[in-house]
C-alpha positions as CSV (number, residue, x, y, z in Angstrom):
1,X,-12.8,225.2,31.0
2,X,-12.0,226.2,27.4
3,X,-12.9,225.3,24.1
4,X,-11.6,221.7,23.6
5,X,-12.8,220.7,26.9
6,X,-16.5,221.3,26.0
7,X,-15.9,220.5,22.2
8,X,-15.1,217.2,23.6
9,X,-17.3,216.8,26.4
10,X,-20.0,217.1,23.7
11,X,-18.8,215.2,21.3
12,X,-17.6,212.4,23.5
13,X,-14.9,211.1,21.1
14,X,-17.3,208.8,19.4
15,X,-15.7,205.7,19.4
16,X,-15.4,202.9,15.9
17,X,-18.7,200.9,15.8
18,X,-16.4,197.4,16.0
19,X,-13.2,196.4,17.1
20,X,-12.4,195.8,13.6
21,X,-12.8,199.4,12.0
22,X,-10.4,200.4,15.4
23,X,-7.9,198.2,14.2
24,X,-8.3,199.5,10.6
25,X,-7.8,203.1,11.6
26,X,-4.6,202.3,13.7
27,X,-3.0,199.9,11.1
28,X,-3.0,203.1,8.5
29,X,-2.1,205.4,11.1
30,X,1.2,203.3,12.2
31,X,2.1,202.7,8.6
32,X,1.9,206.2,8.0
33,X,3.8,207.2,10.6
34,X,6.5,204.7,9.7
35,X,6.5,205.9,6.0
36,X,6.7,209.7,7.7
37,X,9.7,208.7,10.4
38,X,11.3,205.2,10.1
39,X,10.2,202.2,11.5
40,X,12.5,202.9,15.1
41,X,10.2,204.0,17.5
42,X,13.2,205.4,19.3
43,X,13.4,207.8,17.0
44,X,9.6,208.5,16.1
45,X,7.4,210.2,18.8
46,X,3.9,209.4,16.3
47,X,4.9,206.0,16.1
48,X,5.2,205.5,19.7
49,X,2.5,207.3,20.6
50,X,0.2,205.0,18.1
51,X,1.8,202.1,19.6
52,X,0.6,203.1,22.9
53,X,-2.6,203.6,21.7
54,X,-2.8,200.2,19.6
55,X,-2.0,198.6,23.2
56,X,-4.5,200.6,25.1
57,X,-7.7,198.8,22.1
58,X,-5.7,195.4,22.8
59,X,-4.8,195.4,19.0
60,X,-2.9,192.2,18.1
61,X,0.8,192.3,17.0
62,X,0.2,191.1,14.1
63,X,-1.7,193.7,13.5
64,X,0.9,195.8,14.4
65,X,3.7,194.0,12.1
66,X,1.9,193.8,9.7
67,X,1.3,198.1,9.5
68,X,5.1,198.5,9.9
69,X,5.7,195.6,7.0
70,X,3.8,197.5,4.3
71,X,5.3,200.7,5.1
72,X,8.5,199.3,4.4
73,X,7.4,197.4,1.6
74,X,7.5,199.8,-2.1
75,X,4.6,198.6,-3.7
76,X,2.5,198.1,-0.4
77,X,1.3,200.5,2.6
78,X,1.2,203.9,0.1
79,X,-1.5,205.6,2.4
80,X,-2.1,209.4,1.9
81,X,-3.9,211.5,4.5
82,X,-6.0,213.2,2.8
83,X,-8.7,215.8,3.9
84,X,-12.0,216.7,2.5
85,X,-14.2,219.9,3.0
86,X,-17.9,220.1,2.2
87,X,-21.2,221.3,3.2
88,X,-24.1,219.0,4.1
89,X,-27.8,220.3,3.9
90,X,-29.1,223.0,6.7
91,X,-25.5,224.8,6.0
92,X,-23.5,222.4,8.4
93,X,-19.8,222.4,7.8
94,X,-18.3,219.2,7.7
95,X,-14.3,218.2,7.7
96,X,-13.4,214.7,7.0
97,X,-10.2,212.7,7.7
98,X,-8.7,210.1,5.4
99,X,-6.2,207.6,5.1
100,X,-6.2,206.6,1.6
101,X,-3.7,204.5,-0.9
102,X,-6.5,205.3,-3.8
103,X,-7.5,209.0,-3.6
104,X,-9.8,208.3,-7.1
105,X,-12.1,206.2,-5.5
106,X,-12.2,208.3,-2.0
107,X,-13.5,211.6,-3.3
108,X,-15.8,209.7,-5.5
109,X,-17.1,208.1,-2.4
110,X,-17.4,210.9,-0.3
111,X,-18.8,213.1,-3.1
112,X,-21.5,210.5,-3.3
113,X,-22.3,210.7,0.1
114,X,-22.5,214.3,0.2
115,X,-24.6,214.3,-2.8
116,X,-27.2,211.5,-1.5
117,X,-28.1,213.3,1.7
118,X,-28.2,217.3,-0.1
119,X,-25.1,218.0,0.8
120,X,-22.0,219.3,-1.7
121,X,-18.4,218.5,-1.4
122,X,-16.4,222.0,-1.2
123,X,-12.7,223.4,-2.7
124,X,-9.5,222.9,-0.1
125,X,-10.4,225.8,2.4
126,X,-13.8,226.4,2.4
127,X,-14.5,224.7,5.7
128,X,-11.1,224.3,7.2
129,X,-11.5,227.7,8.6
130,X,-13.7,226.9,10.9
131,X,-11.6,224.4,12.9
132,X,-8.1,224.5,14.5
133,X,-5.6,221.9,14.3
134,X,-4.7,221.0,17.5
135,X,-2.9,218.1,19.2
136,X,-4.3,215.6,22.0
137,X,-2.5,213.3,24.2
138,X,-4.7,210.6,27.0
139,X,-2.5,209.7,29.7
140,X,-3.3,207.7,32.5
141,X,-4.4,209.5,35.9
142,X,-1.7,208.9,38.5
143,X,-2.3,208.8,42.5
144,X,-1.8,212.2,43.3
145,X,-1.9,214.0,40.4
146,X,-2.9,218.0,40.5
147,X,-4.4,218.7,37.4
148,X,-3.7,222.3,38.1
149,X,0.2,221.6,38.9
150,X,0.3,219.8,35.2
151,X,-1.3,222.0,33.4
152,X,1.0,224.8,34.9
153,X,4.2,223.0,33.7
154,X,2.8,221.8,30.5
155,X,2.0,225.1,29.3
156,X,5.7,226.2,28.7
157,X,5.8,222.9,26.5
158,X,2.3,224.9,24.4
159,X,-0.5,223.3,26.2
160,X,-3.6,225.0,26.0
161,X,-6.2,222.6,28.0
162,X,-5.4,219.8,30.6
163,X,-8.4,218.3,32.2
164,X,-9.4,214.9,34.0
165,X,-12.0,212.9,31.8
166,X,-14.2,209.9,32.9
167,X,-13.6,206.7,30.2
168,X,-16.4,203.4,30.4
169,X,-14.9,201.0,28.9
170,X,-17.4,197.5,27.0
171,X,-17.6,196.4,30.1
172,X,-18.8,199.5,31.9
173,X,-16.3,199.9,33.8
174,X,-15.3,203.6,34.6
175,X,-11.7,205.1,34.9
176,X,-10.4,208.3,35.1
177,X,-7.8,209.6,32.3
178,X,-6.1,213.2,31.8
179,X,-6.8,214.9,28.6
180,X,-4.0,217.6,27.1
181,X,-5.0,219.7,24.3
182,X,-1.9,221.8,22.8
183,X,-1.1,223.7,19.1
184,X,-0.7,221.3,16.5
185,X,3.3,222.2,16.3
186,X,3.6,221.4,20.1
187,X,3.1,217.6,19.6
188,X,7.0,216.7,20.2
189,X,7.6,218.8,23.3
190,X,4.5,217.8,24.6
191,X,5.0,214.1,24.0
192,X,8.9,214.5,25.1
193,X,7.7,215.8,28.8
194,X,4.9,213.2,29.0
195,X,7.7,210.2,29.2
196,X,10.3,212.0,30.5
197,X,8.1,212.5,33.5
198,X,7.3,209.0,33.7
199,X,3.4,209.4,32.7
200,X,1.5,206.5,31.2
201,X,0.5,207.6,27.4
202,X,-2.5,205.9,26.4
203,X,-2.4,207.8,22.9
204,X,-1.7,210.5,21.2
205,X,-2.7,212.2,18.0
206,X,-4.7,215.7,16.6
207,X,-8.0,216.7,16.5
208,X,-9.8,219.8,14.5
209,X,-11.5,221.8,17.0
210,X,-14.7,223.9,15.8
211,X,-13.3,227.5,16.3
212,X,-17.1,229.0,15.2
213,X,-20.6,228.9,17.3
214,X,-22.3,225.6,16.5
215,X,-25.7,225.6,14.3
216,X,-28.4,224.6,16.4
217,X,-31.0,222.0,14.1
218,X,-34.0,220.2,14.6
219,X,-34.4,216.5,15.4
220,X,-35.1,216.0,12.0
221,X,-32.7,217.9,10.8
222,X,-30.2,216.3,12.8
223,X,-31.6,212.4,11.7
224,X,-30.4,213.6,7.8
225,X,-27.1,215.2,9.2
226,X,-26.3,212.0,11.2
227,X,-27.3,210.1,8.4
228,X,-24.5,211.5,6.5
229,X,-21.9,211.3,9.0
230,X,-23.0,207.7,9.4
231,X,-21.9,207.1,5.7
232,X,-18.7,208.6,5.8
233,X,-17.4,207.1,8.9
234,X,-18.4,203.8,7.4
235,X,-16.4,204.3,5.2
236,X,-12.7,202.8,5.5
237,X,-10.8,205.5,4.2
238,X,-12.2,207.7,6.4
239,X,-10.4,208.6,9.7
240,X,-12.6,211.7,11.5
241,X,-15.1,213.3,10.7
242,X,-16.2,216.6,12.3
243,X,-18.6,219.5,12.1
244,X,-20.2,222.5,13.0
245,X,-23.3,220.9,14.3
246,X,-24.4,221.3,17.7
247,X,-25.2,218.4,19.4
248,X,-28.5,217.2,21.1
249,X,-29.3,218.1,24.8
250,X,-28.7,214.8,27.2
C-alpha cells in the first residue's frame, strides 16, 4: 500500500462535526463548481461528482438549488478558494482549505487562530511543499469487484492508489467503498472511466497528501495542536485542514 492509503488510513477522513457544517461545505463547493463550469452537469464532471456526493450526506434539494442559484446570481455566490500556509507551535506544518466570498475577514481569522495557540501564518509556499495535490474519487464496492483488476485499468487513466475502505455510517452500520487516489490533472479521465463503466460515484474531489515524514509529539503537545485545528475547522470558510502531524497510536 502506498502513501495515500496510510495517509488516510490514519487520518480517517475526519468527518464535519454536524450535518449542518456538511451541508455548508457542499453548498460552496457546488456553487463554485457552477461559477468554474456552468450550471449543466452534462457538461461539468466537478459538478456531478459534488452532486453525487451531496446525495450520498442526504443534503436536501433545496440545498442544492439554492448553491446553483447564487452562482448564477452576479451579486451573490462569489466564493474564492483560497489556501492558507502556516506553522503551528512544535514546528508542525499546517495547510488550510477555504471557500471564501470575503478573503479580509478569512486571513484575519485564521491569523488569529494561529496566533492564539503559538503558531504563525506563513507566505504562499512555505508549507505547500510538503504536500501533493492529488485527486480522490469513493465509489461504491460492486459484487465481484477485483481491486487488483481496477486498479490495473485505472492506472492508464493516472491512478496511483485503488484500495477497498470500511465506512460506519451514524448508525454504525459498516459498508465497504473503493478508494482511487490519482495526480491532481487526472480528475476528468478518471471521473470519465468511473461512469462509463457503470460504477456508483459516491464523491469525488482532491486531497493534499503529506509528501514528508510526520513529526512525532507528545500528548500534550498534540492537545495544543488539536486545539488549533479545532479552531480552524470551526470555522465556516474553512474547507480542509491538514498537517504534518503524526497521529496518535490506536
Amino acid at each position: 500500500m502506498g502513501r495515500a492509503f496510510e495517509f488516510r488510513k490514519e487520518r480517517k477522513m475526519k468527518r464535519w462535526g454536524h450535518m449542518a457544517r456538511t451541508f455548508t461545505k457542499l453548498g460552496k463547493e457546488i456553487t463554485i463548481a457552477v461559477k468554474q463550469g456552468g450550471p449543466d452537469v452534462t457538461g461539468n464532471p466537478r459538478l456531478r461528482a459534488l452532486m453525487a456526493e451531496a446525495r450520498s450526506e442526504q443534503m436536501p434539494k433545496e440545498n442544492i438549488e439554492r448553491a446553483i442559484k447564487k452562482a448564477t446570481e452576479s451579486k451573490q455566490g462569489d466564493f474564492k478558494e483560497v489556501i492558507y500556509e502556516g506553522y503551528g507551535p512544535y514546528g508542525i506544518a499546517y495547510l488550510v482549505e477555504t471557500a471564501t466570498d470575503n478573503n479580509t475577514r478569512t486571513v484575519a481569522n485564521v491569523r488569529s487562530y494561529f496566533n492564539k495557540c503559538g503558531g504563525s501564518l506563513g507566505t504562499s509556499g512555505s508549507v505547500a511543499f510538503m504536500f501533493d495535490h492529488k485527486c480522490v474519487f469513493r465509489i461504491k464496492e460492486s459484487e465481484g469487484l477485483d481491486i487488483e483488476e481496477l486498479e490495473l485499468e485505472l492506472i492508464d487513466y493516472g491512478a496511483e492508489e485503488v484500495f477497498e475502505e470500511t465506512v460506519v455510517d451514524k448508525d454504525d452500520n459498516e459498508s465497504k467503498e473503493v478508494v482511487i487516489y490519482g495526480d491532481y490533472a487526472s480528475y476528468g479521465a478518471i471521473q470519465k472511466y468511473i461512469e462509463e463503466n457503470g460504477y456508483e460515484l459516491i464523491s469525488g474531489g482532491f486531497e493534499q497528501i503529506p509528501n514528508v515524514e510526520l513529526k512525532e509529539v507528545t500528548a500534550e503537545q498534540r492537545s495544543t495542536l488539536e486545539k488549533l485545528i479545532g479552531l480552524l475547522e470551526d470555522d465556516e470558510d474553512v474547507t480542509n485542514v491538514y498537517t504534518t502531524m503524526k497521529p496518535a497510536e490506536e
